[in-house]
TORDREN-960324 format. One line per field, with one value per residue (C-alpha): x, y, z negated. Coordinates in pm, 1 decimal. Layout:
c1 [X;...]
c2 [Y;...]
c3 [Z;...]
REM end
This chain:
c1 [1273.8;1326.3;1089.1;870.8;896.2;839.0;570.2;407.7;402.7;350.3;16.4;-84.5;-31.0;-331.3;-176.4;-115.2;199.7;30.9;41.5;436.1;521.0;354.1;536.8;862.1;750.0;649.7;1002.3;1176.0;1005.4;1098.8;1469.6;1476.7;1396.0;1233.7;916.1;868.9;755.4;393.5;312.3;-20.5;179.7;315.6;677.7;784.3;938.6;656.5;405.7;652.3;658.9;263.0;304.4;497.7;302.8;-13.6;171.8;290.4;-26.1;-234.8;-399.4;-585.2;-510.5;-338.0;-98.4;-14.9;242.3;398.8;127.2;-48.6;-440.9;-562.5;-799.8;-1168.7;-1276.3;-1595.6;-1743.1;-2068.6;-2212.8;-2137.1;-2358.2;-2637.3;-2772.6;-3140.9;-3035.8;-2740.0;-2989.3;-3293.9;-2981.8;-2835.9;-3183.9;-3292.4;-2970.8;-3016.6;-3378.7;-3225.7;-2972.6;-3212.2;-3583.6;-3682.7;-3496.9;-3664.7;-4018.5;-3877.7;-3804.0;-4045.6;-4312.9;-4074.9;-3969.8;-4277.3;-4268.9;-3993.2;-3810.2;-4012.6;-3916.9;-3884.7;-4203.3;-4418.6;-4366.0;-4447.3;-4759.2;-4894.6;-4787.5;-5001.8;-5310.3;-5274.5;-5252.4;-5567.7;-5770.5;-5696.3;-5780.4;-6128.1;-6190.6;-6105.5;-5976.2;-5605.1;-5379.0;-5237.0;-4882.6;-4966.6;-5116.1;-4793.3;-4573.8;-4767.3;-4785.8;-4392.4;-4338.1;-4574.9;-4311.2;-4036.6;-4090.5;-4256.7;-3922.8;-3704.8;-3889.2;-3817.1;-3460.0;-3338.2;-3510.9;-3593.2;-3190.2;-3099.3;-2682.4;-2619.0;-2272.9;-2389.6;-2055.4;-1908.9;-1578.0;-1484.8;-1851.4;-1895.2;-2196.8;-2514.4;-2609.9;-2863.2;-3192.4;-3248.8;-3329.0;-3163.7;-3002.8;-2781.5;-2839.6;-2506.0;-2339.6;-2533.0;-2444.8;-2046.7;-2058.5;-2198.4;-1840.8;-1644.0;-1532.9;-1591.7;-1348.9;-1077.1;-1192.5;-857.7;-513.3;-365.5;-24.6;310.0;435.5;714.8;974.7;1173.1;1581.0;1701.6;1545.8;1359.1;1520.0;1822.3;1892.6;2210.8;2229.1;2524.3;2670.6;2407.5;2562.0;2728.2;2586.7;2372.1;2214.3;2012.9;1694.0;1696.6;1469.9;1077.8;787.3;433.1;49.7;115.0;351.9;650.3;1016.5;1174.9;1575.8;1825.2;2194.5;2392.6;2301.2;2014.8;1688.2;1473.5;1177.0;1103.4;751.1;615.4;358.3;562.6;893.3;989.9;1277.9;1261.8;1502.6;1324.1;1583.2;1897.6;2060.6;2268.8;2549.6;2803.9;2858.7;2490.5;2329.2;2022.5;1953.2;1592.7;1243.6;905.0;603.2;274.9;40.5;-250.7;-236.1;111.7;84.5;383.8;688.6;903.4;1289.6;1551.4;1932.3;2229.1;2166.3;1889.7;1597.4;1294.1;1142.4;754.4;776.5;428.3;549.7;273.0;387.6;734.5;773.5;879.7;608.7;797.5;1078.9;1076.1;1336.0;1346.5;1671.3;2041.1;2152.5;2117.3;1756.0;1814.9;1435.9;1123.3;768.2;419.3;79.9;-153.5;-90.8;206.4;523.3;800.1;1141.0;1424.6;1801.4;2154.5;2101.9;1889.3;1549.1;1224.8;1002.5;645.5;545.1;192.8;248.0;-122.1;-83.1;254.7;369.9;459.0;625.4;406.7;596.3;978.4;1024.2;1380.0;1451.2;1748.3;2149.2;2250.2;2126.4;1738.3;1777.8;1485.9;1108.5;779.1;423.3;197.9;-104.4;-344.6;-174.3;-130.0;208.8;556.8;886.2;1193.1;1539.0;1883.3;2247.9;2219.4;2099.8;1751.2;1407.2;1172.2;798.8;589.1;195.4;47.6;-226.2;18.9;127.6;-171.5;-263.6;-84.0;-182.1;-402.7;-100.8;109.4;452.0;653.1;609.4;878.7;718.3;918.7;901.2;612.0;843.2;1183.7;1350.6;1708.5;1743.5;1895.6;2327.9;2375.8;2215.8;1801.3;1701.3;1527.5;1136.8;853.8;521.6;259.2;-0.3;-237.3;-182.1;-211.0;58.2;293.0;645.9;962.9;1280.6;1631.6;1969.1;2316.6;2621.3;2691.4;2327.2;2198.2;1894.3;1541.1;1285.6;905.0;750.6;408.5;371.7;92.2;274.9;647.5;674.5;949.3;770.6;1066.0;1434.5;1571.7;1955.5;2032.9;2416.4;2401.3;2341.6;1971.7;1962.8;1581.3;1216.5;921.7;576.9;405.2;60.1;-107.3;101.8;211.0;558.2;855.6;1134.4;1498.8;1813.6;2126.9;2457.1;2795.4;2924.7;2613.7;2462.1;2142.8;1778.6;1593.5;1212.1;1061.1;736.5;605.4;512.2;754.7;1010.7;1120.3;1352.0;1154.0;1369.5;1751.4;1813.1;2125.0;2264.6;2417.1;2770.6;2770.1;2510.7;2173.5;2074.9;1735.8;1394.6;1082.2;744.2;550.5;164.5;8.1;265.6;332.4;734.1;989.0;1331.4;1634.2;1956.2;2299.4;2618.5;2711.2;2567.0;2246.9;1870.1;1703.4;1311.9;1183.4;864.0;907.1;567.1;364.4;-12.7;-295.9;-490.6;-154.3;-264.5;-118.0;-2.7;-261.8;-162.7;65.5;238.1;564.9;726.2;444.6;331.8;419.4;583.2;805.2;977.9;976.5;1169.6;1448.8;1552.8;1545.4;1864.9;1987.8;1856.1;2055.5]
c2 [3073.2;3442.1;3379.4;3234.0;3522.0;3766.9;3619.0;3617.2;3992.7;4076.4;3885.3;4096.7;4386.4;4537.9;4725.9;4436.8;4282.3;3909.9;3921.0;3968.7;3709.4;3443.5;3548.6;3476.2;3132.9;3058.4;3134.9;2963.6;2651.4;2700.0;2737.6;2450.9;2225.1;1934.3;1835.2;1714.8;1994.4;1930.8;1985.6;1893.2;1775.1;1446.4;1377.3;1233.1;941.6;886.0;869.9;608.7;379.2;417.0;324.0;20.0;-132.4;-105.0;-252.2;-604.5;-627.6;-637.9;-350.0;-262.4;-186.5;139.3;2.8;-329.9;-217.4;-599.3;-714.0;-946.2;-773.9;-755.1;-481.1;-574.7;-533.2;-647.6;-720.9;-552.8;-666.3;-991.9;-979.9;-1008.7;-716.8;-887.2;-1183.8;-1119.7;-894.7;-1167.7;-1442.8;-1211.3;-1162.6;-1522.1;-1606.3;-1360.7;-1494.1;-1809.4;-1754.4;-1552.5;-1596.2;-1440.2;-1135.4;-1040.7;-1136.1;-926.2;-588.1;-581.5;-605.7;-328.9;-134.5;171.2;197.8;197.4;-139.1;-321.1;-593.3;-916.6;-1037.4;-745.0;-852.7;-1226.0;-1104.3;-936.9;-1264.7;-1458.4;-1222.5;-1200.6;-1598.2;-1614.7;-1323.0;-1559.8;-1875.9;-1735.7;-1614.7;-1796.5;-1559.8;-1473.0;-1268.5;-926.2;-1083.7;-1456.5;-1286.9;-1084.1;-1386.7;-1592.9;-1285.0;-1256.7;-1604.1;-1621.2;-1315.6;-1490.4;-1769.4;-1629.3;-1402.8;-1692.0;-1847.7;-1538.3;-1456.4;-1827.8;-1987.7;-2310.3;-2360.1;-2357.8;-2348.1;-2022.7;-1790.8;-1385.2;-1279.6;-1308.6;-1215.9;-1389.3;-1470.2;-1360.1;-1049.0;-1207.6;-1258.6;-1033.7;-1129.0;-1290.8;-925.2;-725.2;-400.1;-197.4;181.0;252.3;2.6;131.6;480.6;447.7;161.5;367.1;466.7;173.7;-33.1;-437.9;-614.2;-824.5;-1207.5;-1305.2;-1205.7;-1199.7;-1430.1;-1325.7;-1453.9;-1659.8;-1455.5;-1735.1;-1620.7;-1817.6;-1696.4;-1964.7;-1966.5;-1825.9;-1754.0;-1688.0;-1365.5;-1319.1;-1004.0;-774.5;-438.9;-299.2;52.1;211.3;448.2;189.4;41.7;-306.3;-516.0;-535.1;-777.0;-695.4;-767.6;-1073.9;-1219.7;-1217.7;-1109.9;-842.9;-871.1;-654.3;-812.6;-570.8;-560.7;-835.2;-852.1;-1181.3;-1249.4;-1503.6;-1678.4;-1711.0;-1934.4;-2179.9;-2117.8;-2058.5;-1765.7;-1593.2;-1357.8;-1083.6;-811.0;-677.0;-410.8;-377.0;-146.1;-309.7;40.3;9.2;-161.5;-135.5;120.0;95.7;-131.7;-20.7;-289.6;-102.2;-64.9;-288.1;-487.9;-569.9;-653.2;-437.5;-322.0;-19.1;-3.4;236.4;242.1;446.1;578.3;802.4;573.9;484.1;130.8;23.8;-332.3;-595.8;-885.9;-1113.2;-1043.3;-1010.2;-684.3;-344.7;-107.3;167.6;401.1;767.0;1007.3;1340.3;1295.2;1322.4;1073.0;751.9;668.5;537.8;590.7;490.2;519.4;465.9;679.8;502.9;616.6;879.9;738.2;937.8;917.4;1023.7;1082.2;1183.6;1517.4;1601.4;1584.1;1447.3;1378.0;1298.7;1040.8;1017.7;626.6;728.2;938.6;972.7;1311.9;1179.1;1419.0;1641.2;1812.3;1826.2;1917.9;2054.1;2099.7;1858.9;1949.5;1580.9;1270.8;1168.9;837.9;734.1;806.4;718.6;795.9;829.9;562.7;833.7;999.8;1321.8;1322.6;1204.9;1182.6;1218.7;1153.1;1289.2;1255.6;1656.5;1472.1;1663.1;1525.5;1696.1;1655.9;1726.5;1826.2;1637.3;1909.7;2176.8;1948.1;1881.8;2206.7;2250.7;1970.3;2101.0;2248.5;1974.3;2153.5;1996.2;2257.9;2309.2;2259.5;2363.1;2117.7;2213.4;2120.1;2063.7;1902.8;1920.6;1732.4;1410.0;1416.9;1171.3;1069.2;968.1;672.8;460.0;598.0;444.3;545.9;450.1;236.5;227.3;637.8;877.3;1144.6;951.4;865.5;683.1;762.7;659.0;815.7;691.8;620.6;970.0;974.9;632.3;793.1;644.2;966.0;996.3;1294.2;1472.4;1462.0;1732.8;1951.3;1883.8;1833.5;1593.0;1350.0;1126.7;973.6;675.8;646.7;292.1;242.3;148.1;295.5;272.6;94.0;31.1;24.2;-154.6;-144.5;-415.2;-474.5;-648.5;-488.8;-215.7;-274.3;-105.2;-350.7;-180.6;-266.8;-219.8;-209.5;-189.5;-332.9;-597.6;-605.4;-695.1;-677.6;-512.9;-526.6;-235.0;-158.7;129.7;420.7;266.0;211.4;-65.8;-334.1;-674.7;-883.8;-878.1;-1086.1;-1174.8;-1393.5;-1141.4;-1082.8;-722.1;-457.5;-514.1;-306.8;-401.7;-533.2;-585.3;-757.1;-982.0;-907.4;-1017.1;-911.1;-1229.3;-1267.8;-1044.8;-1030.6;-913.8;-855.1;-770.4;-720.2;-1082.6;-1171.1;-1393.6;-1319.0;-1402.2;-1472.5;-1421.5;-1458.3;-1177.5;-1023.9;-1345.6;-1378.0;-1116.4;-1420.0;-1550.0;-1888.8;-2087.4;-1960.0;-2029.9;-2262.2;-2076.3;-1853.1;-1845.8;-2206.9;-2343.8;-2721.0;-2854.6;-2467.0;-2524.4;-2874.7;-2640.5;-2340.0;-2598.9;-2701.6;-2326.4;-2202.7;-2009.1;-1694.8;-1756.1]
c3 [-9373.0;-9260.7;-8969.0;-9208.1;-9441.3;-9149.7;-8996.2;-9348.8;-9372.0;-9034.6;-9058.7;-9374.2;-9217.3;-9026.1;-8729.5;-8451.0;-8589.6;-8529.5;-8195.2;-8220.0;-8449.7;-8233.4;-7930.5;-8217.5;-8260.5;-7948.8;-7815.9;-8090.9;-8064.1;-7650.9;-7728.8;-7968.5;-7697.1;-7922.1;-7713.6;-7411.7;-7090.7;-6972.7;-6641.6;-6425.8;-6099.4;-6121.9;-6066.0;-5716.0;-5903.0;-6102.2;-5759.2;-5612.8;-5922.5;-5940.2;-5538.2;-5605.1;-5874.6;-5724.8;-5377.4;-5569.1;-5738.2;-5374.7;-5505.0;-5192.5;-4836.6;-4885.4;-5070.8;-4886.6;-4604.6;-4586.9;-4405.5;-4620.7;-4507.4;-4137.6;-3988.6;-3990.4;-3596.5;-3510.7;-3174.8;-3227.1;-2875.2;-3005.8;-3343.1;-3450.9;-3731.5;-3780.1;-3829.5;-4035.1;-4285.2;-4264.5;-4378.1;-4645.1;-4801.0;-4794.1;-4972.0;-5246.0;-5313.1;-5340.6;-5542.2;-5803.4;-5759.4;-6084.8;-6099.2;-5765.5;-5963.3;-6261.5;-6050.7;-5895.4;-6157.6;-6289.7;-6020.5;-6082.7;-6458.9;-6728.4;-6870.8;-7082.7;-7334.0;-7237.1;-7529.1;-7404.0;-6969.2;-7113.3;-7284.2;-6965.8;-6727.3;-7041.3;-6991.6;-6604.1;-6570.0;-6833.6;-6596.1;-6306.6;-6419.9;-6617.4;-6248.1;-5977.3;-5783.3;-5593.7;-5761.0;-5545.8;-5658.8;-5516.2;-5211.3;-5147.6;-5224.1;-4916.7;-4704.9;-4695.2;-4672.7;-4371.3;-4249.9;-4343.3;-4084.6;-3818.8;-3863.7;-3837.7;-3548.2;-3350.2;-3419.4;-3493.5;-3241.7;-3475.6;-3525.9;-3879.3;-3804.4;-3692.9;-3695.7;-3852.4;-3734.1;-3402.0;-3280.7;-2917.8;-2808.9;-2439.0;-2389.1;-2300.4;-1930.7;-1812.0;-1701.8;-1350.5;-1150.7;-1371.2;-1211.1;-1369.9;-1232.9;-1307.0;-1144.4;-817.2;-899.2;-930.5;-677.4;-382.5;-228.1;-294.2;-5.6;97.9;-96.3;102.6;156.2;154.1;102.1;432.2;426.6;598.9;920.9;956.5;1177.7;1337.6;1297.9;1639.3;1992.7;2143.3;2465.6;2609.9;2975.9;3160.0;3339.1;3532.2;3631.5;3394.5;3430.3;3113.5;3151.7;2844.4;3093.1;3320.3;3275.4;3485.5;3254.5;3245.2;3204.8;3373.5;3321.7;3593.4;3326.2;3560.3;3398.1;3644.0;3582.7;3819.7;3815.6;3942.8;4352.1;4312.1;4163.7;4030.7;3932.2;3631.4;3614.7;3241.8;3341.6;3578.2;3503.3;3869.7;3954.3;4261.0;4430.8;4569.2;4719.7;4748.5;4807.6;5187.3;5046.4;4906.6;4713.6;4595.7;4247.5;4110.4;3833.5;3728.2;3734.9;3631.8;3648.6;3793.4;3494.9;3473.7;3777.0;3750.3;4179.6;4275.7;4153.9;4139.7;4169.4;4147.3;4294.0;4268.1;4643.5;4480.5;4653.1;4485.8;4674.3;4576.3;4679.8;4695.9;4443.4;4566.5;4964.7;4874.8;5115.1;5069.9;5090.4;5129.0;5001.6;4861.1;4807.8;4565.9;4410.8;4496.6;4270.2;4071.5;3975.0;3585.1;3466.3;3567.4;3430.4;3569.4;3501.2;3674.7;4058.6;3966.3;3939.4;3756.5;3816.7;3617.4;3739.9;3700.3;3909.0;3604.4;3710.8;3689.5;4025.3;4017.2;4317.3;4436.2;4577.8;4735.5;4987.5;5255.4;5108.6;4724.5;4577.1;4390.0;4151.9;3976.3;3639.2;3538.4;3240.1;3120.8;3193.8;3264.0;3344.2;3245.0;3093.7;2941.1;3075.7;2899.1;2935.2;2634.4;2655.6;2756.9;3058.6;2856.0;2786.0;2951.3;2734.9;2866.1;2689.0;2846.3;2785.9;2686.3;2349.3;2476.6;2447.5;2646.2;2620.2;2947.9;2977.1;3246.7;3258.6;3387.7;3663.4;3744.9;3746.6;4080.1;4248.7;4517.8;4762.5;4832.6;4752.1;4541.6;4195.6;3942.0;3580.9;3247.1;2937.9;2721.3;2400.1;2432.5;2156.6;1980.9;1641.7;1824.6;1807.3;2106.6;2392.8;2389.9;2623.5;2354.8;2372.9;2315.5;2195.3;1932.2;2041.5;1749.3;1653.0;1931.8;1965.6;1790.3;1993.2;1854.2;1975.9;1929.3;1966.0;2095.6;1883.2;1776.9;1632.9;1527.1;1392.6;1493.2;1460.9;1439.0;1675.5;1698.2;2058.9;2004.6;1849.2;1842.7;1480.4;1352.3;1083.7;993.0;1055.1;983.0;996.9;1130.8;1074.8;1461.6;1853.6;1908.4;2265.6;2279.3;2136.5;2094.3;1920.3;1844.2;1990.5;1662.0;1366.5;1263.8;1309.0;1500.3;1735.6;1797.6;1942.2;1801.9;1971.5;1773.3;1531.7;1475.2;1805.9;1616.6;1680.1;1351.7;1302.0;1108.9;871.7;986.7;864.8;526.9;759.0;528.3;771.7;758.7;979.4;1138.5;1453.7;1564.6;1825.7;2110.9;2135.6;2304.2;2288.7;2318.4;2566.6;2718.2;2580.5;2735.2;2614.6;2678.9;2839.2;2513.4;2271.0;2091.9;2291.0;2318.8;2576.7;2503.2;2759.1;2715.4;2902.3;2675.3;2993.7;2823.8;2798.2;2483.3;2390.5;2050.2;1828.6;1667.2;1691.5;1634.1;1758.9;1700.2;1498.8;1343.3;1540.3;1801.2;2143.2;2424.6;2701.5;2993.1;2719.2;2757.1;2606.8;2518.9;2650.0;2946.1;3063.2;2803.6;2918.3;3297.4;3146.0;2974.4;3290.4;3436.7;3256.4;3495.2;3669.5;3929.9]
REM end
């Protein structure tokens, strides 16, 4: 009542005392906390109840999060927007013929009573009939028809079932000659696709024959195996050397050695021809012997010891020894030795050319590999002194002794080579430039390696504690196949003329045949391959090579 009292005479006074006694009330009726707070944002709770409501009562797709609606996702190559509108039309004339009538005899002017549109139909049906003559309604009512079907004639093509929405119908084929310019555009670089998915080879895992070879030398540094372009197996055991026909089966002893002191140490097929042979033996003599005549055509010094390598480049014939050299032999003309090259500290025991002639690889047991120019040789080659060439690239990164070489045949410049037990590594060179590209550790002492002639594929020979023959992917280097079978190292292989075989030796004192490299077609080995037909029933009676 005191508030009341003094807001009565504040109000009758004239000096801005109202304004003051409604800021009184206004806070009193605050403090006394009787109505409810007002406020234009809605509470959270409030939201979420409003949510849930509207979500069990389906009301629309916001709200639906169990998963009672599914998206709408037309296909709209697959549908058809004239014909869906022409259908939806039809349908609504159907459904209400007059109302169309009705709006549009009042579509220009206002709404008109129903008694006062009936009176003008009256007079307008009256005008016609007193005159004879076509209404502008009745002539728009046959002009749409007349649209109407020449419409449905052209979109329906005279089939009354028809779908307005499709979802899984395939796109349309295009028109016989159609071209797409795009597809010629983005197609221009793209290559032939395959025909057929190319199958893998069966890789037998049991040789398909096995020899004896009596008296093979236990010696990691000797090279006494090789097969030539005449398909005839050279084998050296110990003082004696035979020959093994592919085709016939026949094995023929072709020399040995007077000294009882003496063995053989090295054989190297002529390329090509495959009509003579070279040998090697520890009294530092090279012989060039005429298979076919089964003479020696003569002998040539150079060295002061062993002969363990041998490699041919066409006419030259390189030798490799213990003394640590290399001598070129020109089997042409009567002074052969055209040039040395020095540049190993202990015995050479592996020697290969590249396929071109350009380059010559040598491995040592100074864990060296040495790459030779044959231009710089030949460089020198009109005096007939012997010259002393330098290694163009001489080569480190191998721990143990190199006599496993063998270079690419299908990439030029690349050699393979392998390393002893120290090393076990397999590594990729640049012959061009002495770059290393890759190493493989084996687990094992690489004793040899081959290419293969129709895949690209890697062959090596393993000596302790497997004594296993492993066939590589290259350039993956992933292992495809594991042979095993020897007993002791293997330290020999040799292939066959066309690739398909391979022949293994050891000091186990047997010499096994593969099919490890299969055909160049995949097919079936031609007659006169080795074990095949009638050679085959030969060869199992030929168990012995001596």
């Amino acid at each position: 009542m005191s508030a009341i009292k003094s807001l009565n005479v504040l109000t009758s006074n004239g000096i801005g005392a109202p304004t003051r006694a409604a800021d009184i009330v206004e806070m009193e009726s605050l403090m006394s906390l009787d109505q409810p707070f007002e406020s234009k944002i809605m509470p959270r709770w409030e939201r979420k109840k409003l949510q849930k409501l509207a979500s069990s009562s389906g009301g629309g797709l916001d709200g639906d999060k169990a998963g009672s609606h599914d998206r709408f996702i037309p296909n709209r190559s697959a549908m058809h927007m004239e014909k869906a509108h022409y259908v939806l039309s039809k349908e609504n004339e159907s459904s209400n013929p007059q109302g169309d009538s009705d709006n549009s005899n009042n579509k220009d002017g206002p709404d008109l009573p129903s008694s006062t549109a009936g009176a003008g139909s009256i007079e307008e049906d009256e005008v016609c009939s007193s005159t004879g003559s076509v209404t502008t309604k009745e002539a728009a009512s046959v002009q749409k028809k007349e649209y109407h079907q020449a419409l449905e004639a052209q979109l329906l093509d005279g089939k009354k079932d028809h779908r307005v929405l499709a979802f899984r119908n395939k796109a349309p084929l295009p028109k016989e000659g159609f071209q797409n310019q795009l597809q010629v555009l983005y197609s221009q670089n793209k290559g032939p696709a395959p025909s057929s998915l190319r199958s893998y080879r069966h890789i037998p895992s049991a040789p398909e024959r096995i020899l004896d070879a009596p008296d093979l030398l236990d010696d990691y540094y000797l090279n006494i195996m090789d097969w030539g372009a005449s398909n005839i197996l050279a084998i050296a055991l110990s003082q004696t050397l035979y020959l093994w026909n592919a085709v016939t089966g026949d094995i023929t002893e072709l020399m040995s050695v007077a000294d009882a002191d003496d063995y053989i140490t090295s054989v190297s097929w002529i390329q090509d021809t495959g009509s003579h042979l070279a040998i090697g033996t520890a009294s530092a003599q090279t012989q060039l012997w005429d298979v076919a005549g089964q003479k020696q055509v003569r002998s040539m010094g150079g060295h002061s010891a062993r002969v363990s390598a041998l490699s041919w480049n066409r006419h030259i014939l390189s030798s490799g020894s213990r003394d640590s050299t290399i001598v070129h032999h020109d089997v042409r003309v009567q002074q052969h030795h055209i040039a040395t090259l020095a540049g190993h500290e202990q015995e050479v025991c592996g020697l290969s050319w590249s396929p071109d002639g350009s380059l010559l690889a040598s491995g040592g047991n100074d864990n060296l590999l040495c790459l030779w120019d044959n231009a710089s040789i030949s460089a020198g080659g009109g005096s007939r002194a012997p010259q002393t060439v330098a290694p163009r690239y001489k080569l480190a990164e191998h721990q143990a002794a190199v006599k496993a070489l063998a270079w690419c045949p299908f990439e030029r410049n690349i050699l393979a080579t392998g390393g002893g037990t120290a090393d076990r590594c397999i590594k990729f060179w640049n012959g061009g430039n002495g770059a290393l590209l890759n190493s493989i550790d084996t687990g094992s002492q690489v004793c040899s390696l081959l290419w293969s002639k129709h895949e690209k594929e890697l062959l090596s020979s393993h000596g302790f504690s497997q004594n296993q023959l492993c066939l590589w992917k290259y350039p993956s280097m992933v292992k495809v196949k594991e042979l095993t079978g020897h007993t002791s190292r293997v330290l020999h292989l040799a292939q066959s003329p066309d690739g398909n075989s391979v022949v293994s030796a050891a000091p186990d004192e047997t010499i096994r045949f593969w099919n490890v490299f299969g055909s160049a077609a995949g097919g079936k080995k031609k007659d006169g391959a080795a074990g095949a037909g009638p050679v085959e029933q030969k060869l199992s009676r030929a168990m012995h090579i001596r």
